[in-house]
C-alpha positions as CSV (number, residue, x, y, z in Angstrom):
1,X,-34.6,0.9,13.1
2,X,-33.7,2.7,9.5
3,X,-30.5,4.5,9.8
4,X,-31.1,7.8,9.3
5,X,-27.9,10.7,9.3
6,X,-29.7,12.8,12.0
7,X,-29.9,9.9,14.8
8,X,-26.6,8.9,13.2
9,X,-24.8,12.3,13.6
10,X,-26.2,13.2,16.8
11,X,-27.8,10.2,18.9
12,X,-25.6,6.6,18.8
13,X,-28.0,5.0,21.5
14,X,-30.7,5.7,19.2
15,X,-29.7,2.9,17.1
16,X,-30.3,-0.5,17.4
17,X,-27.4,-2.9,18.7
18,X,-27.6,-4.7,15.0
19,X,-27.2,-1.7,13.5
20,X,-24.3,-0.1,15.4
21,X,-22.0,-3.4,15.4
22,X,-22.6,-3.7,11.4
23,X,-21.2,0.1,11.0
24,X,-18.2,-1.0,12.8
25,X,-17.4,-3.5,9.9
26,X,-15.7,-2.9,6.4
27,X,-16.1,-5.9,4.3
28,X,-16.3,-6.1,0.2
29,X,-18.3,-7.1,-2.9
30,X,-17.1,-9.9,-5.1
31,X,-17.3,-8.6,-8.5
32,X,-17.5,-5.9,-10.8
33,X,-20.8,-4.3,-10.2
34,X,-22.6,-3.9,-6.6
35,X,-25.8,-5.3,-7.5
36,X,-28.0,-7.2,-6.2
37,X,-25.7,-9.2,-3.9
38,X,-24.4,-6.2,-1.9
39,X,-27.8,-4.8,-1.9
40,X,-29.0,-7.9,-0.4
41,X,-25.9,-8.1,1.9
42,X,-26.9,-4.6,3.3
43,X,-30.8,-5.4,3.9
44,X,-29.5,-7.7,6.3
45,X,-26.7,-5.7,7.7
46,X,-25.9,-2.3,7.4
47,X,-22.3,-2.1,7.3
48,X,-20.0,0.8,8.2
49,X,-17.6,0.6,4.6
50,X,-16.1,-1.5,2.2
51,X,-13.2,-1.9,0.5
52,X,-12.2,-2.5,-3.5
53,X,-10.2,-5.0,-4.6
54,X,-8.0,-5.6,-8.1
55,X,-10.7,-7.8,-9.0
56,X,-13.0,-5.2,-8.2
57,X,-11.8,-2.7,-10.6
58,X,-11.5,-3.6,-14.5
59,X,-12.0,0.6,-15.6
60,X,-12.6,4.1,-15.3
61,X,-16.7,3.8,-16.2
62,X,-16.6,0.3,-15.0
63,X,-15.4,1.8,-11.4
64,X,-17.6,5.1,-11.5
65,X,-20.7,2.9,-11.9
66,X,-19.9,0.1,-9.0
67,X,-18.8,3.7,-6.7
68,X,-22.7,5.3,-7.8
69,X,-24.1,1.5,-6.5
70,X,-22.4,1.1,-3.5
71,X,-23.2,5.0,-2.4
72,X,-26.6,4.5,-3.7
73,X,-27.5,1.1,-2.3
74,X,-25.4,2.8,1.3
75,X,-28.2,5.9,1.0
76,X,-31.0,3.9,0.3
77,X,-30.1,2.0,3.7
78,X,-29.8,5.7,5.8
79,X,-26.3,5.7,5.9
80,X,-24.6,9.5,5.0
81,X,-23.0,10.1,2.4
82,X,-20.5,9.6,0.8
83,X,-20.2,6.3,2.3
84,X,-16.9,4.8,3.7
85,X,-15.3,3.2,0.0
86,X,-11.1,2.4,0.4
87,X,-8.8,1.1,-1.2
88,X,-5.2,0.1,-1.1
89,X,-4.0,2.5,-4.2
90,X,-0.3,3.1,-2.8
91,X,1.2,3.3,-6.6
92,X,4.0,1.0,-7.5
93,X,3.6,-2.7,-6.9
94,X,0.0,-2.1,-5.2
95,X,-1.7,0.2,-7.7
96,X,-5.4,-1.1,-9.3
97,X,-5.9,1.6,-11.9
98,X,-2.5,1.6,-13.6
99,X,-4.3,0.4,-16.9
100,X,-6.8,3.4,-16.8
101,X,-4.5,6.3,-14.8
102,X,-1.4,7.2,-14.8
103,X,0.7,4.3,-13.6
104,X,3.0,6.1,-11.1
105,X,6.0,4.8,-8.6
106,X,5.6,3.9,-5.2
107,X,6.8,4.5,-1.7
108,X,10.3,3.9,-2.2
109,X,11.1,5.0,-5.0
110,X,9.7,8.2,-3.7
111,X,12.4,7.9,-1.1
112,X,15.4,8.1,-3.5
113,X,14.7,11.4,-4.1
114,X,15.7,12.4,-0.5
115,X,12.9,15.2,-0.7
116,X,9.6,14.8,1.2
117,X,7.6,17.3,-1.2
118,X,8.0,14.3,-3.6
119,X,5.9,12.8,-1.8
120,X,3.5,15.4,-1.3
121,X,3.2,15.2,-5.0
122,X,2.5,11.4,-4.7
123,X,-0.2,11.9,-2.3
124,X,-2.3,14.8,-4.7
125,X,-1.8,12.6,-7.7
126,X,-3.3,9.7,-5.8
127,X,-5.8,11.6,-4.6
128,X,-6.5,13.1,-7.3
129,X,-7.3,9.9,-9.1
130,X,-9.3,8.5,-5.7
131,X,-11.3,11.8,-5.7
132,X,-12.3,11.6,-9.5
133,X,-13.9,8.3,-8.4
134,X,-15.5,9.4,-5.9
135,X,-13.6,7.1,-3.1
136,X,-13.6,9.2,0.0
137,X,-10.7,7.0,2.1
138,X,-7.4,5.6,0.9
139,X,-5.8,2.8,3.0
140,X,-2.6,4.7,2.5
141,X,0.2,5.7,3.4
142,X,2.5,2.6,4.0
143,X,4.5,4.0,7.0
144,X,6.6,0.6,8.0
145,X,9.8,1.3,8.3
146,X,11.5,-1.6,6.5
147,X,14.9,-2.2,8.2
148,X,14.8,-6.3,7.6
149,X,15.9,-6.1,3.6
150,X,14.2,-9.6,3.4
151,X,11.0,-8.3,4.4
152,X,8.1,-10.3,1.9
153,X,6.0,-8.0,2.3
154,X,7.3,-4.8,2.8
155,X,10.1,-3.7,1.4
156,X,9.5,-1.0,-2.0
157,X,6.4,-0.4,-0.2
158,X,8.1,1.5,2.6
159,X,9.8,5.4,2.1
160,X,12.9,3.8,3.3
161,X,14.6,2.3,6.5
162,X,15.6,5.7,8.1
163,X,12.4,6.3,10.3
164,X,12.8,10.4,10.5
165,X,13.2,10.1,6.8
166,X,9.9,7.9,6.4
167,X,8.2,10.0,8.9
168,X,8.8,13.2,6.8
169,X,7.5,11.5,3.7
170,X,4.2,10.2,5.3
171,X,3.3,13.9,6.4
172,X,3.8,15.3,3.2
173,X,1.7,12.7,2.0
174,X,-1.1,12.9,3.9
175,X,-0.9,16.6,3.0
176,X,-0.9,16.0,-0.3
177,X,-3.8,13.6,0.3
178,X,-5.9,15.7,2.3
179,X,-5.1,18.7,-0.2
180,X,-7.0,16.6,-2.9
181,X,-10.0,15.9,-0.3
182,X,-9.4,12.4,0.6
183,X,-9.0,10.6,3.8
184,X,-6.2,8.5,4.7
185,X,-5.4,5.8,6.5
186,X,-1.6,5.1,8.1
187,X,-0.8,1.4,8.1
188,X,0.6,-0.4,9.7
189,X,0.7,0.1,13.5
190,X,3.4,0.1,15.3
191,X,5.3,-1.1,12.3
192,X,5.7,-4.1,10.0
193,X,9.4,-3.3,8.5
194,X,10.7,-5.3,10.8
195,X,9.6,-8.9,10.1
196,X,10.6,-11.7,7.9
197,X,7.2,-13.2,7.7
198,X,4.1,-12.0,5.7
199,X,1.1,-11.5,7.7
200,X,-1.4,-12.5,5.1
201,X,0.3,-16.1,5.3
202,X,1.3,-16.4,8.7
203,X,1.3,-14.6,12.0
204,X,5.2,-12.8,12.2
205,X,6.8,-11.7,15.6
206,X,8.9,-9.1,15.6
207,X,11.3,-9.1,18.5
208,X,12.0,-5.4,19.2
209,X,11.3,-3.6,22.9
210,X,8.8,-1.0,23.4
211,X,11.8,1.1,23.7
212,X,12.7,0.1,20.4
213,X,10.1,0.4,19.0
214,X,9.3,4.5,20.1
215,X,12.6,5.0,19.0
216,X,12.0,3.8,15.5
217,X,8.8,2.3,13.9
218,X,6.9,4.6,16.0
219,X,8.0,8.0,14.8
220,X,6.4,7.9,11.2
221,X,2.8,7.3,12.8
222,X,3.7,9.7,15.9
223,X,4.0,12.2,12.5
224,X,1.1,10.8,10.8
225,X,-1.2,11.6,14.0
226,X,0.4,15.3,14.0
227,X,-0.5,15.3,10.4
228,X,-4.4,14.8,11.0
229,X,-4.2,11.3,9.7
230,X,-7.9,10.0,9.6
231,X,-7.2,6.5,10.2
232,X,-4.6,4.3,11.9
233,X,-4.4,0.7,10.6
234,X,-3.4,-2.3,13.2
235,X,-0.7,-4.6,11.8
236,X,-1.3,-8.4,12.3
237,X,2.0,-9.0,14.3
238,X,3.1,-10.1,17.7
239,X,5.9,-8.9,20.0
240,X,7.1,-11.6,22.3
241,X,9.5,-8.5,23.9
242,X,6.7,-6.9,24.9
243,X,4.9,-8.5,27.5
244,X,1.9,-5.8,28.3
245,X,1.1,-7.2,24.5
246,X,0.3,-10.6,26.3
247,X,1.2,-12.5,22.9
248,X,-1.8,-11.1,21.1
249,X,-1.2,-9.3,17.9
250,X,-0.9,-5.9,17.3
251,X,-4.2,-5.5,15.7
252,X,-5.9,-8.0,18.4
253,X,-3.7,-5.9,21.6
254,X,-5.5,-3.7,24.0
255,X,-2.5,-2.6,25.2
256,X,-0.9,-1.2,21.3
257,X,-4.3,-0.5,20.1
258,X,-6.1,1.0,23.5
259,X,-2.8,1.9,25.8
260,X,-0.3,3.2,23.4
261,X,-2.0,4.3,20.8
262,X,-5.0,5.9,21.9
263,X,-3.9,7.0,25.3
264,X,-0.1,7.5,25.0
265,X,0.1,8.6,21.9
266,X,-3.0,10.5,22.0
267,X,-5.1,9.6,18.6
268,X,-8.5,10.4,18.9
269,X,-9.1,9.4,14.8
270,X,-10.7,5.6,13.9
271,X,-8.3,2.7,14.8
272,X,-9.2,-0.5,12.2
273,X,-7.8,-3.4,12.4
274,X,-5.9,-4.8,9.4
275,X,-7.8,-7.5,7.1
276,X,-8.9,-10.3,9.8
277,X,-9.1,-12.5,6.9
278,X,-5.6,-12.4,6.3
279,X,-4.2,-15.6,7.3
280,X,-2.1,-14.6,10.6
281,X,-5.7,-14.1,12.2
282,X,-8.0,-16.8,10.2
283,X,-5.6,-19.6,11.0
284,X,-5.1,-18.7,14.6
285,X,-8.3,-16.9,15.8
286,X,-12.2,-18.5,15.5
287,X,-14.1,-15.7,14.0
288,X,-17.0,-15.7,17.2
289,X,-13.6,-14.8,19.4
290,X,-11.8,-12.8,16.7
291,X,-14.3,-9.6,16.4
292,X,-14.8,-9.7,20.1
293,X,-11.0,-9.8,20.4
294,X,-10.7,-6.6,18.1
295,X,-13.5,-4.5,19.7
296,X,-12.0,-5.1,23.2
297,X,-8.8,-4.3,22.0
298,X,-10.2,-0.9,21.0
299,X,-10.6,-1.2,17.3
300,X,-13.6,1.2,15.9
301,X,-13.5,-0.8,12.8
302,X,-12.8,-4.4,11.8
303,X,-11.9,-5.1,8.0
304,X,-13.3,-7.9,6.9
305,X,-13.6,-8.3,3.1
306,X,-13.9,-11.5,1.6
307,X,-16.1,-14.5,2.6
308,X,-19.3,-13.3,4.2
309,X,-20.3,-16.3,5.8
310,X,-17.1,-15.5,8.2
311,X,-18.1,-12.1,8.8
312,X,-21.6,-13.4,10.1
313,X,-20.4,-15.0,12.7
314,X,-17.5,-12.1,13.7
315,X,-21.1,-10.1,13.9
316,X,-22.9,-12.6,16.0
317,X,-20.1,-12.9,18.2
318,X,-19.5,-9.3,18.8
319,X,-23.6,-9.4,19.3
320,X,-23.6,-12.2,21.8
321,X,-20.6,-10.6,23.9
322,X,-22.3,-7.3,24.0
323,X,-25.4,-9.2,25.4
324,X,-23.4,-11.1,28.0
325,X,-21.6,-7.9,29.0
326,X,-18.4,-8.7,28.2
327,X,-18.4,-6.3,25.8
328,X,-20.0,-2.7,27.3
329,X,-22.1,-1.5,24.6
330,X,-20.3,2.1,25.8
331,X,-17.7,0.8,24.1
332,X,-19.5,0.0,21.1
333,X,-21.2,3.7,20.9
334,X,-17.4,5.1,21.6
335,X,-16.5,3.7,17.7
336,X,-19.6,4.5,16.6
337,X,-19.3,7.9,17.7
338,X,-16.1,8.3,15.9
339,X,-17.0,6.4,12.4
340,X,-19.8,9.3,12.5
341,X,-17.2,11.9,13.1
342,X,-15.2,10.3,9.9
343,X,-18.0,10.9,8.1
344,X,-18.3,14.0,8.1
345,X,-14.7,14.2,8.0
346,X,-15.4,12.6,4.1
347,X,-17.8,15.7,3.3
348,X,-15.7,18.6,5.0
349,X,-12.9,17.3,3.1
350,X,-14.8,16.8,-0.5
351,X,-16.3,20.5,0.1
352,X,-12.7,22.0,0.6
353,X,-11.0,19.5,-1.8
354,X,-8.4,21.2,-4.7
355,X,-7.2,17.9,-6.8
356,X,-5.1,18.0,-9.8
357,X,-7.1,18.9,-13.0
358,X,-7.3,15.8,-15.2
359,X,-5.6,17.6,-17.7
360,X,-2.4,18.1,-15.2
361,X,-2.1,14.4,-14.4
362,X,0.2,13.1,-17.0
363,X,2.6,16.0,-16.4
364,X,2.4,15.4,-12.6
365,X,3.2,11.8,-13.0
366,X,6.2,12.9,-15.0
367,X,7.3,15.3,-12.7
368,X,7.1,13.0,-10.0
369,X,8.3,10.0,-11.9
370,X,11.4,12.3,-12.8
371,X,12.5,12.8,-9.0
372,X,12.8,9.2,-8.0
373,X,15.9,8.0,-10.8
374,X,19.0,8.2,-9.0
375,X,21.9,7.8,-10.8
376,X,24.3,5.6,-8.2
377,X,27.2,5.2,-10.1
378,X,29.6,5.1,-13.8
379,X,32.4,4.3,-13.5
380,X,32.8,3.0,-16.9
381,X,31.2,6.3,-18.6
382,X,28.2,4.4,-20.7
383,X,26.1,7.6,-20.0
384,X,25.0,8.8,-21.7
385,X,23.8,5.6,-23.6
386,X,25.5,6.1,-27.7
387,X,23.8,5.8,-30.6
388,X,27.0,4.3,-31.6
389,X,26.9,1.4,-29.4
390,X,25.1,-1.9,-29.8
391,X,22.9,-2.8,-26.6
392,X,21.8,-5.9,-25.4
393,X,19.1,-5.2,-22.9
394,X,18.0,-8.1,-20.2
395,X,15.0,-7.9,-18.2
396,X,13.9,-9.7,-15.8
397,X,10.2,-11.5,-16.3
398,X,7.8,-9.9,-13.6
399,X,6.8,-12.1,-10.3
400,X,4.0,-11.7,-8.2
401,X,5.9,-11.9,-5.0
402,X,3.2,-11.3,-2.3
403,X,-1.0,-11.1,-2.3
404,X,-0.2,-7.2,-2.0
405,X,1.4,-6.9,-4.9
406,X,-0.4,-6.8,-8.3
407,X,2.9,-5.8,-10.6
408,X,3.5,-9.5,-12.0
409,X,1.5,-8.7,-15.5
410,X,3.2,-5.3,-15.9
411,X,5.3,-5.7,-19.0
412,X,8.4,-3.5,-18.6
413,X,8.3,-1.4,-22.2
414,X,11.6,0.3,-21.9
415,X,13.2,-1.0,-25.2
416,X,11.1,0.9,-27.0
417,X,11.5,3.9,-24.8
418,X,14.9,3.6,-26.4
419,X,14.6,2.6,-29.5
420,X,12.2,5.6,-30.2
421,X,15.7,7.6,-29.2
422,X,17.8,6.2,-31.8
423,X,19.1,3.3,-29.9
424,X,19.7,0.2,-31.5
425,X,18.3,-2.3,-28.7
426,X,18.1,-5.9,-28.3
427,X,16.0,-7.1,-25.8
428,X,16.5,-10.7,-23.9
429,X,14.3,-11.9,-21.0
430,X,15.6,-13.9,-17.7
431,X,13.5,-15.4,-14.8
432,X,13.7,-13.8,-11.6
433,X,15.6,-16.8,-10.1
434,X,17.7,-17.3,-13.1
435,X,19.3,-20.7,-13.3
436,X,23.2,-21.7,-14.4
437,X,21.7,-22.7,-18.3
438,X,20.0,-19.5,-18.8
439,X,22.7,-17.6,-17.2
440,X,25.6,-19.0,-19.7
441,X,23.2,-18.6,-22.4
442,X,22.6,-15.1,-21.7
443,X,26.2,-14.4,-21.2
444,X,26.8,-15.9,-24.7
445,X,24.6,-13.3,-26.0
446,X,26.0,-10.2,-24.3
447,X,30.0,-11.3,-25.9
448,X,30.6,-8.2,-28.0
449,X,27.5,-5.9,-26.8
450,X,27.1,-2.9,-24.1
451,X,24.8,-4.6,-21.5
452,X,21.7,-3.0,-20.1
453,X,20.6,-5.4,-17.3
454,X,17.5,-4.9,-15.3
455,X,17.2,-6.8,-11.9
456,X,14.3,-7.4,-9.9
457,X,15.5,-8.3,-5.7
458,X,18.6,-9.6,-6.7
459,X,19.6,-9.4,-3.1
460,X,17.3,-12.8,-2.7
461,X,17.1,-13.9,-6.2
462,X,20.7,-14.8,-6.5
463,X,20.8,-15.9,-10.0
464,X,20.3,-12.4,-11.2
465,X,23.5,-11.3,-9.0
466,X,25.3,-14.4,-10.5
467,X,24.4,-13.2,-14.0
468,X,25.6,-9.9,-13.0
469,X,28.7,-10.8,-11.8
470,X,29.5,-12.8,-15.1
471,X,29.0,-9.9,-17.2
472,X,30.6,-7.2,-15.4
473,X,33.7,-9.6,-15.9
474,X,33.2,-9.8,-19.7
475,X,31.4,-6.5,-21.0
476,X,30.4,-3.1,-20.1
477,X,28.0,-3.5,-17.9
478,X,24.4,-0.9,-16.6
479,X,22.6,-2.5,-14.0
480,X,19.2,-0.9,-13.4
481,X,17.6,-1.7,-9.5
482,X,13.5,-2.0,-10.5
483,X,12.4,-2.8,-7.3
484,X,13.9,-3.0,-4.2
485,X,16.8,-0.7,-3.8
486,X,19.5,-3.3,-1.4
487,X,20.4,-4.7,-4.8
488,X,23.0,-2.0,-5.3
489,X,25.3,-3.1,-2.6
490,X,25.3,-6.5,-4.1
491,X,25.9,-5.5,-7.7
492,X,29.6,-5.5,-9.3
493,X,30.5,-2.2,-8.0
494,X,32.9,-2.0,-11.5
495,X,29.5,-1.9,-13.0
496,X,27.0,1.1,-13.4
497,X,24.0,1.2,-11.6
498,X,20.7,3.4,-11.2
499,X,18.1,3.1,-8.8
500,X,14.3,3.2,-9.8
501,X,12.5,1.1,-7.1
502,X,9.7,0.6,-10.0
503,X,8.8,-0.3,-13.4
504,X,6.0,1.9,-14.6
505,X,5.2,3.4,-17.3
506,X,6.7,7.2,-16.0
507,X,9.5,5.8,-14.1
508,X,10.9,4.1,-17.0
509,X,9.9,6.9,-19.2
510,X,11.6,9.2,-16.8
511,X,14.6,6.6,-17.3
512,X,14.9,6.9,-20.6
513,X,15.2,10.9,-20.6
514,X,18.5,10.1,-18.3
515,X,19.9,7.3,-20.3
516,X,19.4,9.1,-23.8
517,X,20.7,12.5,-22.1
518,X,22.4,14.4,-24.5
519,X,26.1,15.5,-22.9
């Protein structure tokens, strides 16, 4: 049967089974441009979303053209408009149009302001980007609450590791989101902050109680439901503390998905798993069980984004359990009826939508960008930085740490931020895990200067601290925190030190206005 909106709005069990198990699925498009192969892709199954990629977006036209495929190529198959397009665009170390928008600061950074309407003015200049692409959902905000420091995967990603305070910051920016008429999607349920493992490796437990966990992780997505969040992502994650979880992950868990979520908590929005191509589920869960597994769990839609012969068989498994009964096809109509309800959602919210003027964003950026420097200490008085003064500034050389983090290639342009001030700047590059021969040689440089060092998770990069520590002891010494912020307790405390939690372009802009301050 076509898809058409009126039997889609009003009339689930007038669809076929085929159809309604295929809108329940988010999966992606390998390339630049949507044609033919997801055109093809959809003939055969009509699927409920996708999701963009970095490798997915290479510009602004570029981006507008694959968005006018995919909704076109989603019409021509029945399915309303505008059709279910997300991304991860969280700003920071997760951002895929920094080379074409304003290339803003993330989560935490956000967070050192210690104002929430910071990030309500995160969330409209996001949206405002999403919107002038015409991508209805963001798979935003991040609402872990990262209290493991070591956290792979986490860490400047989340507001902070106070959960009131990353609560507060998720509602304002879903406000800011919605205020800009996009959806949004919390991530990732009941909380990922906690871990040591990354879930698109392996499968991490985390070993809190349920009565941990509602006293903590919990509260930011107990504020995100009051919020009107559209969405609720399911983190890949097992509690071994929680035996109503029966070892199952989060994502995989009737009882965190269906029991606490849905029924406890009360969220009547669309519960999606996170990626089940991400390898804590591939390399632990056959993809005939996996879907199955999801739906039963009470997921309305399973991401899947990357390797369509996998997602076959997740749809011919869901298909054959339906048909065997072990999955009610209620249950199936229950999502579908919800994923219709979201769509709608996309064109209430588009109607009502008042985003930033193009015009506004660079200004915006600023004025966000400007709220997240904080100043953490001077003991020595270098600020403001002297024209007088010769600097040596060392920076560290930008690491891909994770699969969701796409900073690595960012260069980090701040001498010439400061050189454009009348500083006279030498610049000097170390690797993130700085070794004892570039550390002595880089300490032979600094003899006679003002140092300037940047540092990128020296808290687990020890070679940066070492460095650190041998310059402090030598010369006047800035130390500037450019990602996560845990590096400022393990800095020489004799040393200055300012916190950005980023390197792009406004933050280190917005740096340079503080540095360069005139007394």
């Amino acid at each position: 049967m076509q898809l058409n909106e009126a039997n889609l709005k009003h009339d689930p069990a007038a669809m076929s089974l085929e159809d309604k198990i295929a809108l329940m699925c988010v999966v992606g498009t390998p390339s630049i441009a949507a044609e033919p192969e997801f055109r093809e892709r959809m003939s055969g199954n009509r699927f409920g979303g996708i999701g963009l990629f970095p490798h997915n977006v290479k510009d602004e036209q570029q981006t507008l053209k694959l968005m006018a495929e995919v909704q076109a190529i989603a019409g021509d198959s029945g399915i309303p408009q505008p059709y279910y397009v997300s991304i991860d665009e969280e700003g920071g170390t997760l951002s895929k149009f920094k080379t074409f928008y304003p290339y803003i600061p993330g989560n935490r950074a956000a967070g050192l302001s210690l104002d929430a309407e910071t990030a309500y003015l995160q969330g409209e200049i996001i949206g405002s980007q999403l919107h002038a692409l015409g991508i209805p959902m963001n798979w935003a905000p991040v609402l872990d609450v990262n209290t493991n420091i070591d956290n792979p995967v986490v860490g400047v990603r989340s507001f902070g590791e106070d959960p009131e305070v990353v609560a507060a910051f998720g509602k304002a920016y879903i406000q800011g989101m919605h205020e800009t008429g996009v959806a949004v999607t919390a991530k990732h349920f009941p909380g990922h902050g906690q871990v040591s493992g990354d879930s698109h490796v392996v499968l991490p437990e985390c070993e809190l109680t349920l009565e941990e966990l509602m006293n903590g992780p919990l509260l930011p997505f107990i504020a995100a439901i009051e919020a009107g969040a559209d969405s609720i992502m399911m983190g890949h994650l097992v509690f071994p503390n929680i035996p109503e979880s029966a070892g199952l992950p989060a994502s995989l868990s009737p009882f965190f998905a269906g029991d606490l979520l849905r029924s406890r908590l009360g969220f009547e929005g669309i519960i999606c798993t996170d990626d089940i191509e991400m390898g804590a589920i591939k390399k632990n869960f056959n993809p005939d069980e996996v879907g199955v597994l999801a739906v039963l769990a009470g997921n309305d839609m399973i991401l899947m984004c990357h390797t369509p012969e996998f997602q076959e068989q997740v749809i011919a498994g869901i298909r054959k359990a339906v048909l065997d009964g072990v999955i009610a096809e209620s249950r199936i109509d229950e999502s579908v009826s919800r994923i219709l309800r979201l769509y709608a959602k996309f064109r209430q919210y588009r109607a009502a939508a008042r985003p930033i003027p193009r015009e506004g964003w660079n200004e915006a950026a600023l004025q966000y960008a400007r709220r997240t420097v904080k100043v953490s200490r001077d003991p020595q008085q270098l600020l403001p930085l002297s024209a007088e003064r010769s600097y040596l500034l060392i920076l560290p050389r930008q690491e891909q740490l994770t699969i969701a983090d796409n900073s690595g290639d960012n260069e980090i342009g701040l001498a010439a931020l400061l050189e454009a001030r009348g500083l006279s700047v030498q610049t000097e590059y170390c690797s993130m895990k700085a070794d004892a021969a570039e550390i002595a040689n880089l300490c032979a440089k600094a003899a006679g200067r003002t140092v300037i060092q940047g540092t990128l998770n020296a808290h687990l990069f020890q070679g940066q601290l070492e460095l650190a520590e041998k310059l402090a002891a030598a010369v006047p010494l800035l130390n500037l925190v450019l990602r996560n912020p845990y590096d400022d307790a393990y800095l020489p405390q004799n040393a200055g030190s300012i916190l950005l939690c980023s390197t792009s372009d406004y933050s280190l802009q917005a740096l340079a206005e503080v540095l360069v301050r005139q007394a």
